[in-house]
Residue frames relative to the residue before (quaternion, step in Angstrom):
aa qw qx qy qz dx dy dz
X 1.0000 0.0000 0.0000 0.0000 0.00 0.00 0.00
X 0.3444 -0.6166 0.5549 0.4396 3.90 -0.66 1.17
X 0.7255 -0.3647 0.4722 0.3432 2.98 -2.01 -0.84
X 0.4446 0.5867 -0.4292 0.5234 3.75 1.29 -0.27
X 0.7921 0.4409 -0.2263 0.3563 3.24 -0.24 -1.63
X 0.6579 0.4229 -0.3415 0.5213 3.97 1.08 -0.61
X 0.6196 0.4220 -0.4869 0.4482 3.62 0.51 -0.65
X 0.7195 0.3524 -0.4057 0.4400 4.02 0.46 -0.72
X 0.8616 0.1877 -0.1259 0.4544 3.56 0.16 -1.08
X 0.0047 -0.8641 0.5017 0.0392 3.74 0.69 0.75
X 0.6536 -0.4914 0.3560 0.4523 3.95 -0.94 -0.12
X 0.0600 0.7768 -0.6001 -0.1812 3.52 -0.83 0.18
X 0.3175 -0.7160 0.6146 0.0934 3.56 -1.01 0.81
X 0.0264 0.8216 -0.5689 -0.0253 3.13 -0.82 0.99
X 0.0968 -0.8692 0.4789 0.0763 3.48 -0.26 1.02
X 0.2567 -0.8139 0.5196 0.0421 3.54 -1.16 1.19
X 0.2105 -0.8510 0.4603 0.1400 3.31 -0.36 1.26
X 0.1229 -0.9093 0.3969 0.0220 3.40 -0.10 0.53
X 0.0319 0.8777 -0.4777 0.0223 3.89 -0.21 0.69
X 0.7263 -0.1463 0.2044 0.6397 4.02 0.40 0.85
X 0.7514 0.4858 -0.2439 0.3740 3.72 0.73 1.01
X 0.1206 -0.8968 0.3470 -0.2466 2.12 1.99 2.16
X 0.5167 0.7072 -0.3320 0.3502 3.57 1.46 -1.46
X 0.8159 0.1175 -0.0199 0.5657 3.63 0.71 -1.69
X 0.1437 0.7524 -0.5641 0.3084 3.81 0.41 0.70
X 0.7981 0.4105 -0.1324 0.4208 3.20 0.43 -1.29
X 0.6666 0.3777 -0.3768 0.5206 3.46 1.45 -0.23
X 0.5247 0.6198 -0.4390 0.3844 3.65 1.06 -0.27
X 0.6337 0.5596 -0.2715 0.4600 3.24 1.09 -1.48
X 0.6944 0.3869 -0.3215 0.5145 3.88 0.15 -1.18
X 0.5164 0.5877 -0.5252 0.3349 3.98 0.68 -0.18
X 0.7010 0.4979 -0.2715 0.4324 3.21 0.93 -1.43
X 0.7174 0.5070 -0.2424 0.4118 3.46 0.90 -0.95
X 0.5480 0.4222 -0.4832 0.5366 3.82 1.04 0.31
X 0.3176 0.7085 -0.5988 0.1966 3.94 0.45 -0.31
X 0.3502 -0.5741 0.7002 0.2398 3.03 -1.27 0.72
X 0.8605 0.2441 -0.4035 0.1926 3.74 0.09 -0.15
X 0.6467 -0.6910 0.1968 0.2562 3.40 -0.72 1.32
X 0.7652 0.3019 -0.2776 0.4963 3.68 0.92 -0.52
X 0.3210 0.6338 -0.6806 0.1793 3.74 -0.44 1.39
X 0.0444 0.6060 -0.7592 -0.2332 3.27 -1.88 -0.36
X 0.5834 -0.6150 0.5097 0.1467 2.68 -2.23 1.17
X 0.1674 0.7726 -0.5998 -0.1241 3.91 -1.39 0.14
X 0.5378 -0.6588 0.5222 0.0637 2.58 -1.33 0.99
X 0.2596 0.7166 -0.6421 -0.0829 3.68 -0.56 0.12
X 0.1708 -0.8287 0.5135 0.1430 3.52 -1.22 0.89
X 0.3840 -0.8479 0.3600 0.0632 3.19 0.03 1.26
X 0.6086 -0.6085 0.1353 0.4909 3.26 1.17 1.18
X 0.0313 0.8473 -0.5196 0.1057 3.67 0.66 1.14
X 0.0011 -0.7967 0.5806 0.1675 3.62 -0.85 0.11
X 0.6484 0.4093 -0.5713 0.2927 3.08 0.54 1.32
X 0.7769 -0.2915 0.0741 0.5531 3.76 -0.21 -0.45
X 0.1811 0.7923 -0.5547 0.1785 3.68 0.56 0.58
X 0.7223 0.4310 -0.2974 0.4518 3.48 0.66 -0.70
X 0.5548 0.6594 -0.2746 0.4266 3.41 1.19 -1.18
X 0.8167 0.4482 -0.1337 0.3380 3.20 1.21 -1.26
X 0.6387 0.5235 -0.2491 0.5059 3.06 1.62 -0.79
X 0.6205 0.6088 -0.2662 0.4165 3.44 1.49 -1.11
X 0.4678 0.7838 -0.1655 0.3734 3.50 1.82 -0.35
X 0.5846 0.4567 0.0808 0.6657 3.25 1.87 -1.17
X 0.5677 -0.6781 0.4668 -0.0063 3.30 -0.37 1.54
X 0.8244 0.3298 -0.1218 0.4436 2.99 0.12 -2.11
X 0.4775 0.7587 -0.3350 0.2901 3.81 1.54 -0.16
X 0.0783 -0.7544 0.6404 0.1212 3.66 -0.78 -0.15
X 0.1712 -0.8761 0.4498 0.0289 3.55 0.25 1.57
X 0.0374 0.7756 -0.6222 -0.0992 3.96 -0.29 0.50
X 0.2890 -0.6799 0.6679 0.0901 4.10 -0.69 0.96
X 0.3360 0.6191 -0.7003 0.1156 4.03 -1.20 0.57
X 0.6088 -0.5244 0.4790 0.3536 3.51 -1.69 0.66
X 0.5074 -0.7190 0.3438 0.3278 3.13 -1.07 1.12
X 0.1142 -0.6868 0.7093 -0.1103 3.47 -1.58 1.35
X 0.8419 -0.3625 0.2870 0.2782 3.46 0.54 0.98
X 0.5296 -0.6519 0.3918 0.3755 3.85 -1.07 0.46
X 0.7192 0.4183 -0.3264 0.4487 3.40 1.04 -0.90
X 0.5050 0.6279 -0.3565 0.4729 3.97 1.05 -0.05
X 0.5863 0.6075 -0.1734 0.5072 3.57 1.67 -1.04
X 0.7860 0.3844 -0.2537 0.4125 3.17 0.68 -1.67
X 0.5029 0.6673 -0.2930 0.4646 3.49 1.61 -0.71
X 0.9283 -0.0021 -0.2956 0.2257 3.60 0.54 -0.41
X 0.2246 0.7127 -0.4879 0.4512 2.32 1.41 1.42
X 0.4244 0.4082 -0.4432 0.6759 4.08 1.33 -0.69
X 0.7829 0.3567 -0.3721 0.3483 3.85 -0.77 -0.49
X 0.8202 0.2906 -0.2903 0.3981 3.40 0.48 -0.18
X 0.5460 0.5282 -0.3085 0.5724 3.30 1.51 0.16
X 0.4716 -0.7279 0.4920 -0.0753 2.77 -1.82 1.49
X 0.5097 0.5241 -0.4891 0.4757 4.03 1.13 -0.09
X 0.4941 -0.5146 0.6191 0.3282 3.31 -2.02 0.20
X 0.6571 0.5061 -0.2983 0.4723 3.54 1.15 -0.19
X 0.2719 0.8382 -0.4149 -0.2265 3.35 -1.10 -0.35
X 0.3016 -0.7184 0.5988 0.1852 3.44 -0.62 0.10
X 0.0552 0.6876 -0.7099 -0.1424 3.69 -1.26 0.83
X 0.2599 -0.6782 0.6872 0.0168 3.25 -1.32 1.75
X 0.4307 -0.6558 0.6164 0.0669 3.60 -0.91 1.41
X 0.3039 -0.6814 0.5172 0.4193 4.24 -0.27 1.38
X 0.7103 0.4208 -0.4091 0.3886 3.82 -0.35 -0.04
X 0.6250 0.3632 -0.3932 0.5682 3.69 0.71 0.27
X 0.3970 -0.6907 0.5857 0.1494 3.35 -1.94 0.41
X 0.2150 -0.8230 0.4521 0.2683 2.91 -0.96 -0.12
X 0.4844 -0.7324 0.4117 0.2437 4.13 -0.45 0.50
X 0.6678 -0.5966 0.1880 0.4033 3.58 -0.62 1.78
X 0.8246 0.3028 -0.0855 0.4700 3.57 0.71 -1.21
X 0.2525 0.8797 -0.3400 0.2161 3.38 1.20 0.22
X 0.7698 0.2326 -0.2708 0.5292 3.30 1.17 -0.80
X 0.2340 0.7285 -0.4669 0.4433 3.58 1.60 -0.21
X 0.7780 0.4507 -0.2115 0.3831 3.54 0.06 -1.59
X 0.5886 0.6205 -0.2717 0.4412 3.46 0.87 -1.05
X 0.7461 0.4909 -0.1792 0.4125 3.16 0.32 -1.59
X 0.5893 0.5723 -0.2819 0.4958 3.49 0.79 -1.48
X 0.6566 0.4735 -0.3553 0.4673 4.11 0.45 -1.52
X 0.8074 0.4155 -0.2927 0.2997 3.69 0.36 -1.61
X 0.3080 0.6833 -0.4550 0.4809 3.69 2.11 -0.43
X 0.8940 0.2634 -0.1349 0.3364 3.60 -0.22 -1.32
X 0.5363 0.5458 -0.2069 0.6096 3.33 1.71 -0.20
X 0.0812 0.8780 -0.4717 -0.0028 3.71 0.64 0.48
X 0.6254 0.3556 -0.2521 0.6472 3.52 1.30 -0.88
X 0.7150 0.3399 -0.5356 0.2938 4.01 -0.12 0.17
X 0.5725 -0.6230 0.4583 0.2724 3.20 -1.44 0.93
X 0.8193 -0.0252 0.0221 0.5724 3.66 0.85 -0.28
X 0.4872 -0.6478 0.5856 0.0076 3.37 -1.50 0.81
X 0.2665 0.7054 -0.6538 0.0629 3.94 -0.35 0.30
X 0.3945 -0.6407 0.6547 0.0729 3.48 -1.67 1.56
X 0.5115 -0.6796 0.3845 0.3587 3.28 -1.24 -0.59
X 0.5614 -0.7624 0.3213 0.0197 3.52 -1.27 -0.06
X 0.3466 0.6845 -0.6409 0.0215 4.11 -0.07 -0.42
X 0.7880 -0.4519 0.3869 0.1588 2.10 -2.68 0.78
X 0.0539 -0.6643 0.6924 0.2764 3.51 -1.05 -0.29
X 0.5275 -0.6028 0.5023 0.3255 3.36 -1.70 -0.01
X 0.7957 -0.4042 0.1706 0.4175 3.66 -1.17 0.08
X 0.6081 0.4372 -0.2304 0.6213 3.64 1.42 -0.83
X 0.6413 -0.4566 0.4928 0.3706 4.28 0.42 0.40
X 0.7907 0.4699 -0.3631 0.1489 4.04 0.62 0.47
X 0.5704 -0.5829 0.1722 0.5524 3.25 0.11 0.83
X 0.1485 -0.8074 0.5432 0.1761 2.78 -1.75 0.81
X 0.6642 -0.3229 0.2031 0.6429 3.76 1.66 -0.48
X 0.4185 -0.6653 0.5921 0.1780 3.69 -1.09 1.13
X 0.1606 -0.7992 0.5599 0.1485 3.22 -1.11 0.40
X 0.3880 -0.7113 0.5717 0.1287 3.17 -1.16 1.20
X 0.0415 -0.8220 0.5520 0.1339 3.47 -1.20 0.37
X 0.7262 -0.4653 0.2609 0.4337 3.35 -1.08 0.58
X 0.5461 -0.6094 0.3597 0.4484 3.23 -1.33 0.00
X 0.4859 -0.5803 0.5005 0.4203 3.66 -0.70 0.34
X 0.4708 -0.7161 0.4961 0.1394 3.78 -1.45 1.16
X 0.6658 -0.5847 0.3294 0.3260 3.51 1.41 -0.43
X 0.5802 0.2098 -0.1682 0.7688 3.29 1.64 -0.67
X 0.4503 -0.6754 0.5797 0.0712 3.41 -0.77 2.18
X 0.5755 0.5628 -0.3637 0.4688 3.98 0.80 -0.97
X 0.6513 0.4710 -0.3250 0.4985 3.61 0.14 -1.87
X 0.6892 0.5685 -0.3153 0.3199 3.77 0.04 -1.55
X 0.7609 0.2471 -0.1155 0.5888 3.73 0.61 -0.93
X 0.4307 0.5364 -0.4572 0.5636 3.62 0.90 0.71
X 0.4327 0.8282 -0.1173 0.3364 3.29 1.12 -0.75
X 0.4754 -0.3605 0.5771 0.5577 2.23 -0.30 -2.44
X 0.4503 -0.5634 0.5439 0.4290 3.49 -1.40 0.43
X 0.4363 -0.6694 0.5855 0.1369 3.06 -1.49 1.23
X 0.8644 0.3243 -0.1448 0.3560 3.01 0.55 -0.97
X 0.0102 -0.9449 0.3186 -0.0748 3.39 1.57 -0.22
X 0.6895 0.0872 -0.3485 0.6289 3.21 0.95 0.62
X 0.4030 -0.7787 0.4402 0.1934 3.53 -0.63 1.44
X 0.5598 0.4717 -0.4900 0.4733 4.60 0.64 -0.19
X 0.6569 0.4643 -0.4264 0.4136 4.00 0.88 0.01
X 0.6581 0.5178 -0.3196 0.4436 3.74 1.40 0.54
X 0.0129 -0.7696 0.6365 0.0493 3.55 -0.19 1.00
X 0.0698 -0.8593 0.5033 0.0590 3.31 -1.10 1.15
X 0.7342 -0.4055 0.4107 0.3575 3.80 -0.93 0.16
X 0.2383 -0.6495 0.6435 0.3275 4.10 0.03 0.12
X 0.7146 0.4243 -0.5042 0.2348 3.54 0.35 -0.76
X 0.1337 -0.9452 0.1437 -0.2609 3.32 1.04 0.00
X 0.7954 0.4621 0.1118 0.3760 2.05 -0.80 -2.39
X 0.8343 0.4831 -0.0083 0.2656 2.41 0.01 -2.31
X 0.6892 0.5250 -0.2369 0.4397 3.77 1.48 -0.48
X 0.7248 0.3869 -0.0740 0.5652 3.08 1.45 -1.63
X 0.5637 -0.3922 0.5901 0.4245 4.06 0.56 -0.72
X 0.5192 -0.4340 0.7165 0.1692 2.50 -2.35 0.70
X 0.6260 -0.5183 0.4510 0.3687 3.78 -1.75 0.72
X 0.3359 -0.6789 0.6024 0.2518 3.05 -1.41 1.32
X 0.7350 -0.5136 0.4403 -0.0455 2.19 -2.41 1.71
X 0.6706 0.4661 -0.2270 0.5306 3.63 1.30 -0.81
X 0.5988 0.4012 -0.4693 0.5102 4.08 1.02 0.41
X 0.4358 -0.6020 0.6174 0.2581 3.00 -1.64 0.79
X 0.8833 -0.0549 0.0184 0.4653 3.56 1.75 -0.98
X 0.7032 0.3807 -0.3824 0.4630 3.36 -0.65 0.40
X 0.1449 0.8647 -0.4649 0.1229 3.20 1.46 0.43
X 0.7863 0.3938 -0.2616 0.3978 3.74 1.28 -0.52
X 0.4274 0.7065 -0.3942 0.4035 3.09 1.73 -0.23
X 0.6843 0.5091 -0.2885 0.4351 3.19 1.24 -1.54
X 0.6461 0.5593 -0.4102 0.3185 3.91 0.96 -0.68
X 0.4140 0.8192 -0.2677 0.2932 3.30 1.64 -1.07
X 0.6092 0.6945 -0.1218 0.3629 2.80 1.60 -2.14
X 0.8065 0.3877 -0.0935 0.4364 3.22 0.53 -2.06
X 0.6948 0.4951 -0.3523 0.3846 3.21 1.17 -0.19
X 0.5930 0.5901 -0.3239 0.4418 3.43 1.26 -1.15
X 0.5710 0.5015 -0.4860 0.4316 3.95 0.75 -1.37
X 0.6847 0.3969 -0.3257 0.5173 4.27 0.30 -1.09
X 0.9123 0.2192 -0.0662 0.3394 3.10 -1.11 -1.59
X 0.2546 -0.6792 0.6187 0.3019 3.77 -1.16 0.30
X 0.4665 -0.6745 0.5721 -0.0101 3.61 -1.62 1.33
X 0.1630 0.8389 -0.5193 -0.0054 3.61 -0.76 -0.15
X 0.4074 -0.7795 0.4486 0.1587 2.99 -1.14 1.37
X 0.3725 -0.7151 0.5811 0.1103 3.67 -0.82 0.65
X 0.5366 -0.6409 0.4859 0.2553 4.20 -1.03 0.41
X 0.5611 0.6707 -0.3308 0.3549 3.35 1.07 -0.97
X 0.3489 -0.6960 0.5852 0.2267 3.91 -1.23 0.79
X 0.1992 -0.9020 0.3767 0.0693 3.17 -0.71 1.19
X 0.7502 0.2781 0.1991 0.5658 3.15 1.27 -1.94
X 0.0784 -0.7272 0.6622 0.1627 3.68 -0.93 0.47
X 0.2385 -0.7630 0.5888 0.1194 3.52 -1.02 0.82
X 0.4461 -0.6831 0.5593 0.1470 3.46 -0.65 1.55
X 0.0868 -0.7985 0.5956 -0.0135 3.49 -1.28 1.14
X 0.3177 0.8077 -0.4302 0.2484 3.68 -0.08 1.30
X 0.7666 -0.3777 0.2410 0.4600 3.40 -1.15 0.17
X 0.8485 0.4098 -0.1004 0.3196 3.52 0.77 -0.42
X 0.3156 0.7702 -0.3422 0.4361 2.78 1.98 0.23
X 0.3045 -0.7224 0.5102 0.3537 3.40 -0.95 1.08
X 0.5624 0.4704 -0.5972 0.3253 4.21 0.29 -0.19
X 0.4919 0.4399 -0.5542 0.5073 4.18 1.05 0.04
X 0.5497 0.6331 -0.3545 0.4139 3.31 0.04 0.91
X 0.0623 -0.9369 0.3436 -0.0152 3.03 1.63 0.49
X 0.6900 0.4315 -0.2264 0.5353 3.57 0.66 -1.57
X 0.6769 0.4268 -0.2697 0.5357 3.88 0.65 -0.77
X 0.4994 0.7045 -0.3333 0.3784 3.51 0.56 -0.25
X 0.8291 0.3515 0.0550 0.4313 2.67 0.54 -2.14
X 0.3857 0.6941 -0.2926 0.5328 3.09 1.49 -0.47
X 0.6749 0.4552 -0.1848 0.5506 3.68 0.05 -2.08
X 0.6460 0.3824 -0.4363 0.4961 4.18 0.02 -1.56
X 0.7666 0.3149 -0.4666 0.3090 3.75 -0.80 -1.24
X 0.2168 0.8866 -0.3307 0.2398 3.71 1.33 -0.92
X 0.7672 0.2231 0.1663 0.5779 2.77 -0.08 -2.50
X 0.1804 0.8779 -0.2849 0.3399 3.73 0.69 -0.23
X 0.8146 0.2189 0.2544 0.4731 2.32 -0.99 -2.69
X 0.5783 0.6490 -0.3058 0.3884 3.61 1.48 -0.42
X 0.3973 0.7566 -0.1408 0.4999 3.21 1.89 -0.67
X 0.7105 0.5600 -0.2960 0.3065 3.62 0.40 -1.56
X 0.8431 0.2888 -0.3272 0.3141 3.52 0.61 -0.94
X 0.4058 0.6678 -0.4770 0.4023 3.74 1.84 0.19
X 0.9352 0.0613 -0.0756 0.3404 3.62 0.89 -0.31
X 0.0894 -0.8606 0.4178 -0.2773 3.13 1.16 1.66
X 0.7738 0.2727 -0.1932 0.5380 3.39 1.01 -0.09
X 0.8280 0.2958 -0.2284 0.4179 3.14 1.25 0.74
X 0.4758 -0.7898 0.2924 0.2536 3.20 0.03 2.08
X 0.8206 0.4243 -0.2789 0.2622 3.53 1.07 -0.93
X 0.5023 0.5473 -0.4001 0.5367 3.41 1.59 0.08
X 0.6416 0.4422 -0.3983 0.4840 4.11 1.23 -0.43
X 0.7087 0.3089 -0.4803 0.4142 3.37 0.76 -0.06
X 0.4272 0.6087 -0.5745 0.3419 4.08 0.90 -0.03
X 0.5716 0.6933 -0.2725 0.3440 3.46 1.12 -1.88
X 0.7483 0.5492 -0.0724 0.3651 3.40 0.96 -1.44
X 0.7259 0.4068 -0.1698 0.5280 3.13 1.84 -0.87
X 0.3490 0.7780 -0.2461 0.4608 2.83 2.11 -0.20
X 0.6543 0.4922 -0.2668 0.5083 3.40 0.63 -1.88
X 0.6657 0.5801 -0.3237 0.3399 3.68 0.51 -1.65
X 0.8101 0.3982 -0.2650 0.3391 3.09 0.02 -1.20
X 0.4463 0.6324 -0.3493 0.5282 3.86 1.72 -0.81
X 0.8559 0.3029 -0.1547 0.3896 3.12 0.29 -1.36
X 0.6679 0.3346 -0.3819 0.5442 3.78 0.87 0.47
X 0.4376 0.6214 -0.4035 0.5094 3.33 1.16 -0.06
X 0.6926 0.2668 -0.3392 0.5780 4.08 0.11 -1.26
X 0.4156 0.6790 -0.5035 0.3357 4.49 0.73 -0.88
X 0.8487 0.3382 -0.1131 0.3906 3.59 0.81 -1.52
X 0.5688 0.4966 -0.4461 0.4805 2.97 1.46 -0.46
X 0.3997 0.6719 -0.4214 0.4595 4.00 1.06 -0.62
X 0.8796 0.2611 -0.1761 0.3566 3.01 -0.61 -1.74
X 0.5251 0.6426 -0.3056 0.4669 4.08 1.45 -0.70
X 0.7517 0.3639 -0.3224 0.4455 3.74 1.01 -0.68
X 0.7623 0.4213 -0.3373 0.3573 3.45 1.12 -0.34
X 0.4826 0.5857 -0.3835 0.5263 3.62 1.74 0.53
X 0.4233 -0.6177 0.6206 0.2327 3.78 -0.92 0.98
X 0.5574 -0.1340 -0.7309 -0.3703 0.59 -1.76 1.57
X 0.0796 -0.8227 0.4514 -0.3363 2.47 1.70 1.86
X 0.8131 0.4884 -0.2874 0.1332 2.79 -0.09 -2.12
X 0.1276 -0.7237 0.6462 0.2059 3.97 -0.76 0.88
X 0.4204 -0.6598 0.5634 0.2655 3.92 -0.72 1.30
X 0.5867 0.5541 -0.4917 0.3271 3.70 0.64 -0.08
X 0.7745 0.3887 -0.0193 0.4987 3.75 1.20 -1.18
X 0.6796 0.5935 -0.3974 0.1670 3.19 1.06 -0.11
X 0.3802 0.6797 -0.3996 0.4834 3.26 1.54 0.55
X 0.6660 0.5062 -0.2297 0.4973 3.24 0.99 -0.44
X 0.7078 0.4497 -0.3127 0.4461 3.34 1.62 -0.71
X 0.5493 0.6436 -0.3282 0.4199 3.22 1.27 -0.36
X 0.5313 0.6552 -0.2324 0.4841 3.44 1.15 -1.33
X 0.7492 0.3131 -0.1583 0.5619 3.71 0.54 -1.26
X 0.5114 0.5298 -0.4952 0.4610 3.93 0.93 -0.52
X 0.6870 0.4793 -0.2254 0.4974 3.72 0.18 -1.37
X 0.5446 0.5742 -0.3720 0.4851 3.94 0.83 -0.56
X 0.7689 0.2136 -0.2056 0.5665 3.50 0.49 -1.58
X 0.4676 0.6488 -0.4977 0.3358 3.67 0.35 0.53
X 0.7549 0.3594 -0.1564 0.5258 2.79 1.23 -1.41
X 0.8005 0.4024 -0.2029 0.3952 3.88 0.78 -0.52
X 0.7896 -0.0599 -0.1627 0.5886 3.22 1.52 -0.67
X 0.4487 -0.7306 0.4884 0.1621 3.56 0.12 1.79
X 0.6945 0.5270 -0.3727 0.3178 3.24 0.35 -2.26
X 0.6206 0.6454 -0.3482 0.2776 3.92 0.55 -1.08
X 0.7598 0.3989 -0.2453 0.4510 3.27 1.39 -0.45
X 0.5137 0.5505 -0.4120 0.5132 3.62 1.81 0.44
X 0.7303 0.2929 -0.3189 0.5283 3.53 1.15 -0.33
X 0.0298 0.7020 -0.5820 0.4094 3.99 1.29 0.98
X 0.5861 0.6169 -0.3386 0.4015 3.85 0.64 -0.83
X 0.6940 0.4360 -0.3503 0.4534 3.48 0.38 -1.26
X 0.9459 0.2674 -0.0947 0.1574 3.53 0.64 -0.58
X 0.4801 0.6831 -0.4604 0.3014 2.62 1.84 0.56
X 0.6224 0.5719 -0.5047 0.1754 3.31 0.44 0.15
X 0.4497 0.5288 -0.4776 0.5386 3.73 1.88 0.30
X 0.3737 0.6352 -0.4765 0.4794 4.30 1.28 -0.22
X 0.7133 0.3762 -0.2259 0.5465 3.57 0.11 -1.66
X 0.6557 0.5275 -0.3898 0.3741 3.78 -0.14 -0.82
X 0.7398 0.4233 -0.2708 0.4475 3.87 0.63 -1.42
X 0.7921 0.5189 -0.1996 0.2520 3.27 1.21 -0.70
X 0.5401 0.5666 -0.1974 0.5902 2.74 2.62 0.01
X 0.8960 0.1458 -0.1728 0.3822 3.25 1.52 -0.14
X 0.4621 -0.7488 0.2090 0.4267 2.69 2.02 0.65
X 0.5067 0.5170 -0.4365 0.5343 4.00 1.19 0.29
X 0.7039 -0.5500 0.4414 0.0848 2.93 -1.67 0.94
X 0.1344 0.6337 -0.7613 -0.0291 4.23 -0.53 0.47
X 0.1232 0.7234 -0.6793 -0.0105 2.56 -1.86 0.76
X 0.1856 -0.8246 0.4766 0.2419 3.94 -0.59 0.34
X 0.7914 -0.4005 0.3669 0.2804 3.09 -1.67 -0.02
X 0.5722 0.6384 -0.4214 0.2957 3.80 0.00 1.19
């Protein structure tokens, strides 16, 4: 390849972490394979699964299978950046998809975007069986990329971010010590340095099911205030990024409040877990009260699921 053709159409490496989620593997994979754009390769990392994950991925040629005892998503996504070879990349969760032109889009944004370390497009949900459930739209962006993701995660579903390897190479690989939001937090280290930019283009479908870690509400929230409160000492001298930080916490924390109180109302409620939801309801009662004064912002997406049995959900 000359030197033209790589600056425009450079590799991208997408790398699929993959833990006991042999079931949808095979649709993640074939996502990557419809791309309209021509120069990618796929990885696999199996993250010590014990069901057919390998079987599947090893199935696929165009794959590049890496096997390690399990150490977690951000330990996954890591050697999958280390064993992978594009200047681009993309991490595609096995239970999410990706969208024919998806990396097309990417590429094109980071072409004209020469100084931003990464690019994120948009997204909607599907349902457990692969049918749509509803795109999400996000506010407009204020202009200060920092303030914005203080906020709220912007990008909140992580296969709609293609990023720069170099990167990488400034800010770190995902820390190893979250159970979640491990990318929110990278967002972080990148956004305080490098400037990012978001592009119109639908990229990614996020898969919504019983096993999803963001159904995880109590762990969730936990991981968001986490990374958060991680935040505080980057901007101690500056009232308007402590008061984003602050609206930040709110909205996290009334945000997971509804997603609580939404799973244990029908025709949510799964009779297998709802001891568990209760357990974690009474938790954020007792640890983070405030979540249940800003419960407001969202019940009207409560009423909505419960009138039409489909899923709202927002960006946090």
């Amino acid at each position: 390849m000359n030197g033209t053709r790589a600056a425009t159409c450079p590799l991208v490496s997408v790398v699929i972490p993959c833990f006991n989620q042999a079931h949808y593997l095979p649709e993640a994979i074939e996502s990557v394979l419809s791309q309209s754009y021509p120069l990618v390769e796929i990885i696999v990392v199996d993250d010590g699964s014990i069901d057919d994950t390998a079987k599947v991925a090893a199935s696929y040629p165009e794959v590049r299978l890496f096997r390690q005892s399990n150490q977690g998503l951000s330990a996954a996504r890591n050697r999958g950046l280390r064993e992978s070879r594009g200047d681009l990349l993309v991490f595609l969760d096995a239970d999410d998809r990706l969208l024919p032109g998806g990396l097309s889009a990417g590429v094109a944004c980071l072409h004209e975007h020469p100084e931003c370390a990464f690019a994120y497009g948009q997204y909607q949900f599907i349902n457990e069986d692969g049918t749509l459930n509803k795109r999400i739209e996000r506010a407009p962006a204020s202009g200060d990329t920092y303030a914005d993701f203080l906020r709220e995660n912007r990008v909140a579903m992580h296969a709609a971010v293609m990023y720069r390897r170099w990167v990488f190479e400034r800010v770190g690989g995902f820390n190893k010590r979250l159970k979640a939001c491990e990318d929110y937090e990278m967002y972080f280290r990148i956004v305080r340095r490098f400037p990012v930019v978001e592009h119109p283009a639908l990229v990614a479908e996020y898969r919504r099911h019983p096993g999803s870690m963001s159904n995880h509400a109590r762990k969730m929230l936990e991981s968001a205030l986490t990374v958060l409160d991680g935040e505080a000492v980057h901007i101690e001298d500056d009232p308007d990024l402590q008061a984003a930080l602050q609206e930040g916490r709110r909205r996290v924390a009334g945000y997971y409040t509804f997603r609580l109180v939404r799973s244990l109302l029908p025709p949510n409620i799964d009779r297998r877990n709802w001891r568990r939801g209760l357990a974690d309801l009474w938790w954020l009662l007792r640890k983070h009260p405030g979540g249940f004064i800003h419960l407001r912002l969202w019940l009207p997406s409560i009423v909505d699921s419960r009138n039409t049995g489909r899923s709202e959900y927002a960006s946090a």
